[in-house]
N, C-alpha and C positions, 0 to 999 in steps of 0.2 A: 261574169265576175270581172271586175276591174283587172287592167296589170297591175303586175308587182313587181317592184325591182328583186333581181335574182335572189336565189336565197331564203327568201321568207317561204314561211306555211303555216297551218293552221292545226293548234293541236286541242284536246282538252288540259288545263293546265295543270299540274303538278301539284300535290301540297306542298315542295320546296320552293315554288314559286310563289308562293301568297307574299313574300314579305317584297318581292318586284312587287307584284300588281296594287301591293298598298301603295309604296312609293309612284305609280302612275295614278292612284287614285287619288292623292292629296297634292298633287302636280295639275288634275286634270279638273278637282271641283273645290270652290270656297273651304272655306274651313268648318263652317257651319252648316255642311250640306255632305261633304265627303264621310265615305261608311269609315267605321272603324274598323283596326285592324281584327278585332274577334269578327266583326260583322263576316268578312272577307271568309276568316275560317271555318265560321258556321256555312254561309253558302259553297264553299269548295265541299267539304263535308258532306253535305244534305244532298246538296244538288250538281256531285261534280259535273254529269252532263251537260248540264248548263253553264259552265264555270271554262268560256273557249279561249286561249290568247292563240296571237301573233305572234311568232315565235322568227330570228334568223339566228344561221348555223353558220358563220363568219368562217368556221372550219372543220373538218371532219373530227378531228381530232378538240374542239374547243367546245365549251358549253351554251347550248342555247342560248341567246338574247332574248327577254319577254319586250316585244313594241307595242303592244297592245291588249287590251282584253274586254269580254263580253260576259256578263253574270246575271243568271236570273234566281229565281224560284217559282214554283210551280202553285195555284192560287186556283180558286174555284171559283172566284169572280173572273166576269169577262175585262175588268178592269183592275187596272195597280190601286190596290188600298192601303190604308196605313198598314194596317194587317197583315199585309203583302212583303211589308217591307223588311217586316223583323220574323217571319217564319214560313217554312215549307208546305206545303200540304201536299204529298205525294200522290192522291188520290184529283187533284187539280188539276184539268185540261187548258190553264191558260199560264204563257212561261210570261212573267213579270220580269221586264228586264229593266236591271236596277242602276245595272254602270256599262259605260261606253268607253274607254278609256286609250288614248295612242299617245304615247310618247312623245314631248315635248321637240324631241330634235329629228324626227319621222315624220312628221304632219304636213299634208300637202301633197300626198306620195301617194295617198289611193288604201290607205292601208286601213283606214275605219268605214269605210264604204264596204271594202274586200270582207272584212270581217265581219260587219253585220248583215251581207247578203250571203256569206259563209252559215252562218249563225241560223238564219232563218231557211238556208236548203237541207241544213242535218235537222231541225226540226220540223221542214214539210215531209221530208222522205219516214221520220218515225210517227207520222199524222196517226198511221191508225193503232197505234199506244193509246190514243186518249188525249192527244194535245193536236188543240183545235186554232188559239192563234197565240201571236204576242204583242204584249202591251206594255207600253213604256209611259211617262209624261216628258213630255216638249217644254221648251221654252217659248215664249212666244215667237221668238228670234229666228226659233231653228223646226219648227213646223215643216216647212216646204225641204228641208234635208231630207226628212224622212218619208215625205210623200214620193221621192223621186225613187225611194227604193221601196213602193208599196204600201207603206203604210197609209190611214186614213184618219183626218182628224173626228172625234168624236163629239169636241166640245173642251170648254172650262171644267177641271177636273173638280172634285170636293175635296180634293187632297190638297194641302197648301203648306208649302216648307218659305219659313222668312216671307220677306213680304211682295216676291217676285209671285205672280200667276203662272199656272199651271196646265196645259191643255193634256186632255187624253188621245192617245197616238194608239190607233191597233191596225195591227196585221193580221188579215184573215189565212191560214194556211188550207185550209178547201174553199175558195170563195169560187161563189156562182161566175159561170160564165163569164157573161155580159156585164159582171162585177168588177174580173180582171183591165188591169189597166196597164200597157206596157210602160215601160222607161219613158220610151220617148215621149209620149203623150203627160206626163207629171209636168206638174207646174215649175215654170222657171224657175232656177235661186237666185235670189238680186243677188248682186254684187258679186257673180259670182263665185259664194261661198260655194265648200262643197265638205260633208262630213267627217274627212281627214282631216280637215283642221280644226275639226271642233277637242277640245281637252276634256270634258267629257261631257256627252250630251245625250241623257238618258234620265231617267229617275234619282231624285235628291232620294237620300240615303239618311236612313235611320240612326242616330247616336245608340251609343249605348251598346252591351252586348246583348246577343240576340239569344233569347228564349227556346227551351226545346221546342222540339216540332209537335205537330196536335198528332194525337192517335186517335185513329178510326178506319173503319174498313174502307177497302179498296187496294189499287196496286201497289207494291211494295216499290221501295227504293230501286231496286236491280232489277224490278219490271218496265220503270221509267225508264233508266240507265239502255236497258237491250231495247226499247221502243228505239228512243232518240238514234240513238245508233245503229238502226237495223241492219246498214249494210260490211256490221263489222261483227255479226253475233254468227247464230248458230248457223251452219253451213248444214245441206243435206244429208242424210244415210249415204254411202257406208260411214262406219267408224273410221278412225285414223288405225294408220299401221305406228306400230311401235318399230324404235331403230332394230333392234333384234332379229327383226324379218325383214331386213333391209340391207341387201348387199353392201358394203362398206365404202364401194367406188361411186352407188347410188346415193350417198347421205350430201356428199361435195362435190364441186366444181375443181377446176383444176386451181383453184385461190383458193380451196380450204374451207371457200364460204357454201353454206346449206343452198340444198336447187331445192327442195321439198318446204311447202310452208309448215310450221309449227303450229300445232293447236292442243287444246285441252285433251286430255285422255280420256277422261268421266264419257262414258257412253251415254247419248244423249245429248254431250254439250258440245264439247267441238272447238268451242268459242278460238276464234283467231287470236293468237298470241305474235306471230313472225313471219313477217313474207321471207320470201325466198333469198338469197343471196344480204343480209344483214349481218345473219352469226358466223363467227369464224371457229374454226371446229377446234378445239384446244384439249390435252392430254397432258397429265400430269404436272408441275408449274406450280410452288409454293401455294399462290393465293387460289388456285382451283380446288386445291385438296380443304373441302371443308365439308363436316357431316352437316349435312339440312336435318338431322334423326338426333340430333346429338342431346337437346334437350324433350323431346318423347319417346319412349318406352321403342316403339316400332315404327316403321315405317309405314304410308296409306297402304292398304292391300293392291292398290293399283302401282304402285311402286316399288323397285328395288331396290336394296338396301344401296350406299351409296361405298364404292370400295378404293381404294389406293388407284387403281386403273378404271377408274371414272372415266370418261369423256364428260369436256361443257361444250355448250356454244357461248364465245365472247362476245357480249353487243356491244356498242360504242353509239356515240358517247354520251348518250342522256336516255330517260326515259322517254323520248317524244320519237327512239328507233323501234318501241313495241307499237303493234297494234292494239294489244290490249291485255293489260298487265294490272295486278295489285298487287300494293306490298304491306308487309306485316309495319307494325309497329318494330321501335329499335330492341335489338336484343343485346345485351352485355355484354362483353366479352366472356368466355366458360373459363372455367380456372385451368391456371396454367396456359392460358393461351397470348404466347409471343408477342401477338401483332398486338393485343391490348384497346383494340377501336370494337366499337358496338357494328352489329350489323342489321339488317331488315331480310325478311325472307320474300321472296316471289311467287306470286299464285297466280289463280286465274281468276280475272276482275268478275266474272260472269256466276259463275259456279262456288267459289273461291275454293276450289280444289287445292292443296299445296304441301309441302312445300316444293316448287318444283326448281327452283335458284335461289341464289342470292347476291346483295351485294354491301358495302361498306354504308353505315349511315355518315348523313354528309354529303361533303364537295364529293362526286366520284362519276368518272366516266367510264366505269367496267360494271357490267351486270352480266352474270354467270348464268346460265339455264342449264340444268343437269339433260345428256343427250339421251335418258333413258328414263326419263317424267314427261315427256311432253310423246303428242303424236303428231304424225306424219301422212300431208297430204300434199297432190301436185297443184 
């Protein structure tokens, strides 16, 4: 993978982040070519796996930067069709990637090269989900960009946006042997261009807002989602320990912060929620004292109620410190309640076991996880 100036990494992107990556998408393509902001949201939505940005953390304490991002959806042709453009097909072995997008005052840095050879290792490592390559259309311009990161041209597309030509671009993710072709051997780029300064150079994007997804059998959404991500799901037998069976002096470090990773409770799932040393171990504190139960009857059976002498772990400062986390839609404030802000609940992206935190809807760099909802592994 390319360097990257300090700082940067690579996350899946946020739904508070869609209204960035539109602002880089109508920065990065024509105006008659650039997706819509619904476009953006249906694919974050459908396919967040697919949906990867560039992210820098200026400071621990300040909120992400998006520099970049990558978005596809998932298509049962080997190639980008119109069809491709406006809907998901979860049962779909080939990811259509639709926008390429890095940021106007970052370009030239390395940082669209990093992210689509980023892009294409988390979907070779979940090859056997069922996604076999991916396929984009080129410019005729920008052909040999993409050849130097693997891809192969196929030809003039059938797909034709305005009255520029089209060529079909795929990357094989099992390709035969004697098929593979390293870096070095890819064809020159005249002038040498190179893919971080392209504004976006990937598949013209559909107007309009986008259409539900086709239903029919095959893998669901969160079988796609644990493919692509294989190296962030389900962990082996045993189960996780709950804090309760865990000495007090073994939960932290001597900073407070968790040595034990965090994971789902659901037996079976496991799913990685928190590496080690992220949460900061917090008791009692105005904004900690909240019931996760307060609008259902009881508690999950796998959980205790939640009491005055709670423990949380505090994460800081965005969603891009979980491994893998989902959050509820905004809930109201409950009556009578002081602070008067809606909030979201936190589950497990995988299982969607929850509620096992939460935090403020909106700008917020505190996300709460109750110390006696989640498990515990080294």
């Amino acid at each position: 993978m390319s360097d990257l100036p300090a700082g940067i990494y690579f996350a899946l992107l946020p739904q508070e982040y869609i209204d960035d990556a539109y602002e880089l998408e109508v920065q990065g393509y024509p105006a008659d070519e650039a997706a819509s902001l619904e476009s953006l949201r249906y694919r974050q939505a459908h396919a967040p796996a697919l949906f990867l940005g560039a992210f820098l953390a200026p400071s621990p304490q300040s909120k992400p930067v998006l520099l970049a991002f990558a978005c596809g959806t998932l298509t049962s042709s080997s190639l980008v069709t119109h069809a491709s453009m406006s809907s998901h097909d979860p049962s779909g072995t080939t990811v259509a990637l639709h926008s390429l997008c890095v940021s106007p005052t970052h370009r030239r840095l390395g940082i669209g090269r990093a992210l689509l050879e980023e892009y294409a290792k988390r979907a070779r490592e979940g090859a056997m989900g069922g996604v076999q390559r991916i396929a984009l259309l080129s410019r005729a311009s920008l052909r040999e960009l993409y050849k130097q990161v693997g891809f192969k041209e196929i030809g003039e597309s059938e797909v034709q946006h305005g009255q520029e030509k089209w060529y079909d671009m795929v990357l094989d993710l099992n390709p035969a042997e004697e098929d593979v072709q390293a870096p070095a051997e890819a064809a020159a780029v005249p002038g040498g261009a190179d893919l971080q300064s392209i504004p976006g150079a990937a598949v013209p994007a559909s107007g309009g807002t986008e259409p539900d997804p086709p239903t029919m059998d095959g893998p669901t959404q969160a079988q796609v989602i644990a493919a692509l991500l294989a190296e962030r799901t389900r962990p082996p037998a045993p189960d996780s320990r709950t804090a309760a069976t865990i000495p007090a002096g073994e939960l932290t470090d001597a900073r407070g912060r968790n040595v034990q990773r965090l994971r789902c409770l659901r037996p079976g799932c496991g799913s990685l929620i928190l590496l080690e040393g992220v949460g900061e171990l917090r008791e009692g504190g105005e904004e900690s004292l909240f019931d996760l139960d307060a609008d259902r009857p009881a508690p999950h059976p796998l959980f205790p109620p939640i009491t005055p002498s709670q423990k949380w772990w505090l994460v800081t400062p965005s969603p891009m410190a979980f491994e893998n986390v989902a959050f509820s839609r905004a809930v109201p404030p409950a009556a009578g309640d002081s602070g008067g802000r809606a909030r979201k609940y936190l589950g497990c992206a995988e299982c969607e076991l929850g509620p096992v935190g939460w935090c403020w809807e909106g700008a917020t760099t505190e996300y709460w996880v109750s110390v006696d909802r989640v498990g515990y592994r080294t």
